[in-house]
N, C-alpha and C positions, 0 to 999 in steps of 0.2 A: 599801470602795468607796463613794463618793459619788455619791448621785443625786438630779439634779435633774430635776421635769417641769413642766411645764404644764397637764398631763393625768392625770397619774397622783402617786401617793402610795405611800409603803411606809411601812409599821410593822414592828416585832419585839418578840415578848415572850416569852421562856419558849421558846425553839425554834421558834415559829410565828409564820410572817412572814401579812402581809395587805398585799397589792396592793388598793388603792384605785381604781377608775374615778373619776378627782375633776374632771368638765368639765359641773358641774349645770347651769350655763348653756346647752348645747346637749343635753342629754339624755343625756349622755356618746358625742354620738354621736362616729365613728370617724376623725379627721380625721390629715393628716399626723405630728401631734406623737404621736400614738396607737401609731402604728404604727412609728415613728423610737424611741420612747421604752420601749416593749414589749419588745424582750428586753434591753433594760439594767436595767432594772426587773427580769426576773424573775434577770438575772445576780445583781445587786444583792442579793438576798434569800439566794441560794444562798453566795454570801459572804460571808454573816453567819449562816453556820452553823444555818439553821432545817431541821426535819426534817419540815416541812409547812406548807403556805403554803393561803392564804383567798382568792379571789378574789370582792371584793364591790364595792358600788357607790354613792358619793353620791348624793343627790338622791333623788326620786320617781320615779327607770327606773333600772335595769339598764345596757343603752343601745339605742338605737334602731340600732345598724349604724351602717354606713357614711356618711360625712358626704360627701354625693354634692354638695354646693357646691361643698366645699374640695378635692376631690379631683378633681372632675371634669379641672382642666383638664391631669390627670396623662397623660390618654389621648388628650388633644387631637394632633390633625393641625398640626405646627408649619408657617406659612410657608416654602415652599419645598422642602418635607421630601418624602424620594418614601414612598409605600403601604407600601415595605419596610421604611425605617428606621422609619416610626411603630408599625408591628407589629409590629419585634423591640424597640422603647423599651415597647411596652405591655406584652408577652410580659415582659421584665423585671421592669418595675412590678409585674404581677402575681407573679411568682415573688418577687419583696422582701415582697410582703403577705403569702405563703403563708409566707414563712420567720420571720415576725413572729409569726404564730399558733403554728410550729409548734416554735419556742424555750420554748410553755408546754407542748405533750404534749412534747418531749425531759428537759423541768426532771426532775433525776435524783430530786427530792421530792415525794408527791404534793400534789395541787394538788385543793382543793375550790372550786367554783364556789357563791354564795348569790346564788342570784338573785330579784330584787323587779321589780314593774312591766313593763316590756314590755322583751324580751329578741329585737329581732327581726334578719334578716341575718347582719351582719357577730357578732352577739353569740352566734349560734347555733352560727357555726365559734370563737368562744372556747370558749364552754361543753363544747361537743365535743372540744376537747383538753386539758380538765380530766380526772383521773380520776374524780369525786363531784359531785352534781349536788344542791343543795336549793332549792326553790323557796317562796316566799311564796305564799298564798292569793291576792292581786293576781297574779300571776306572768302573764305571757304570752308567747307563745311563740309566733314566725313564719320558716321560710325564705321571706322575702317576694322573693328576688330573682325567680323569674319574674314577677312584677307588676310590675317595672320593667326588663322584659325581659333579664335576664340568667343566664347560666348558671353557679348559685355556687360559684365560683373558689379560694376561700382555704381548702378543709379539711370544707364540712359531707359534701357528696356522699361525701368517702372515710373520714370517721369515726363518721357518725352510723349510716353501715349495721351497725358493730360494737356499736351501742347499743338502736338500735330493729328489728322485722321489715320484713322486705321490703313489706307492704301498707301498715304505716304512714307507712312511708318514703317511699312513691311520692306516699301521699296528699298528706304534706305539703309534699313540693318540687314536684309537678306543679302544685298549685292554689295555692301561697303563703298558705293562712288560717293566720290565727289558731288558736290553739289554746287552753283555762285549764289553771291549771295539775295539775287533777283528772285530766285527758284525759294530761298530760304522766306524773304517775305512773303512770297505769294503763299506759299504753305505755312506762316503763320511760327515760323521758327524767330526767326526778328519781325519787332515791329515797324523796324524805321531800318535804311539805308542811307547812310553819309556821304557826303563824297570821299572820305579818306579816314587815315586812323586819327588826326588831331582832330578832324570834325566828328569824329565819334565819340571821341573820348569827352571833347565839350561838351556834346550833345547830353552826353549821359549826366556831367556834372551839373547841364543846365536842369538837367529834371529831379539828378537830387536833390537838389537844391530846392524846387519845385515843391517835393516832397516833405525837404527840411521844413519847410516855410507852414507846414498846417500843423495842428496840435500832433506831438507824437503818442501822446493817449490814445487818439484816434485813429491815427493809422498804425500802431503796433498790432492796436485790437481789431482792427480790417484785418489785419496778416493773419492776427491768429484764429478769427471768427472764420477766414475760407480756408486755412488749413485742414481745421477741425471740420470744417463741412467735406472734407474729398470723402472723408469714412460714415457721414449719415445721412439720413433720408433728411429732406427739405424740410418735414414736422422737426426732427431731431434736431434741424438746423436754425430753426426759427426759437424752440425751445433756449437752444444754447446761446445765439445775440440777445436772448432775453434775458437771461440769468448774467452774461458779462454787462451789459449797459444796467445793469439795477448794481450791478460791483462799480462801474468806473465811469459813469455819466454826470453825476453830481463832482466837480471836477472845476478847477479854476481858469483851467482852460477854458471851458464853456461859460462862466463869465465872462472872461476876455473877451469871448467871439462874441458875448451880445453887447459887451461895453463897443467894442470896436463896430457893432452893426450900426448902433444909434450915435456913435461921436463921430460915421463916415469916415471910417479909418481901418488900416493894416490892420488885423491883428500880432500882437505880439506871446506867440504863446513858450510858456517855462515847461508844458510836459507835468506841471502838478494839477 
């Protein structure tokens, strides 16, 4: 599959894809092509057979969110238009942005976020439908949308509660600050602090890679065995890794892994 952006980049090497934020001239902030271009991009990656993907970013930010210029006049009140049709064109609008974000927490591979400089808004509902988060020592970190009076729409209010607790939560959507990214570890929003954006950006290709390196049988179906667990009780969830490993356990991968236990060697797994 061919892709082209304006706005974004893709790489592959070795089973691990890297989505590039490539718009340094705006700070990569989030503008129509961003969000038109986002889940072809991450189809894109998934089609060229990588078993873990890198979400990083040109330039000196991460991105600043939402490109509230270029987008603004998405929500605009057209001439002659009544209260209702503007509101079910905005209600849409929105739901097209939500489903933009949310084509990277569906991506069946997981997905690490590296993020450098400021990472505010619309970058926060990215980050949050990553599954791995590393941050640079610059790193910052804002739900800035109540400062520009809004209530954020695309993903953080319903993802970031499965990341952070309830107190740090409220703190940082209620008041929209800043955050570094020390504050960001200690509350469990990154796992790891780099000392900069090449060492995070490493960092993160060192664990795709990490990633890459075990059957992707088995970690597709981790992804989607805790997925499916956020919506059932622990029976329900038990139930369910039990009906997937009777579908995808008997698998060549899992010979590999016992020829390679007993010839004290790598394994080398294909994914069949």
């Amino acid at each position: 599959m061919t892709f082209e952006s304006a706005v974004l980049t893709i790489e592959t090497r070795e089973h691990v894809g890297t989505l590039w934020l490539d718009n340094e001239a705006k700070r990569n902030a989030m503008g129509p092509a961003f969000w038109d271009d986002l889940p072809t991009a991450i189809d894109a990656l998934v089609d060229a057979d990588v078993r873990a993907i890198v979400i990083a970013a040109n330039g000196p930010h991460f991105t600043v969110g939402l490109d509230l210029k270029a987008m603004g006049g998405t929500t605009a009140r057209q001439s002659g238009e009544s209260q209702a049709t503007t509101r079910r064109r905005m209600y849409s609008e929105v739901k097209r942005l939500q489903d933009s974000i949310t084509a990277v927490a569906d991506c069946p591979v997981p997905v690490i976020a590296a993020i450098h400089g400021y990472c505010i808004g619309g970058g926060i509902d990215l980050i949050c439908a990553a599954d791995i988060r590393l941050g640079a020592a610059d790193a910052k970190f804002s739900v800035r949308e109540t400062k520009v009076a809004i209530t954020a729409d695309v993903g953080t209010l319903q993802r970031l509660p499965k990341i952070v607790t309830a107190g740090h939560l409220a703190e940082l959507v209620y008041t929209g600050k800043d955050i570094d990214v020390v504050r960001a570890e200690a509350i469990g929003l990154v796992n790891r602090v780099c000392v900069d954006r090449d060492a995070t950006i490493a960092a993160a290709h060192e664990m795709a890679s990490e990633i890459a390196a075990n059957s992707p049988l088995a970690v597709q179906g981790s992804k989607a065995v805790l997925r499916a667990g956020d919506s059932m009780t622990i029976q329900q969830g038990l139930d369910y890794v039990a009906v997937w490993n009777s579908a995808f356990l008997p698998s060549n991968d899992l010979g590999e892994a016992m020829m390679a236990f007993m010839e004290k060697r790598e394994p080398k797994f294909s994914g069949d």
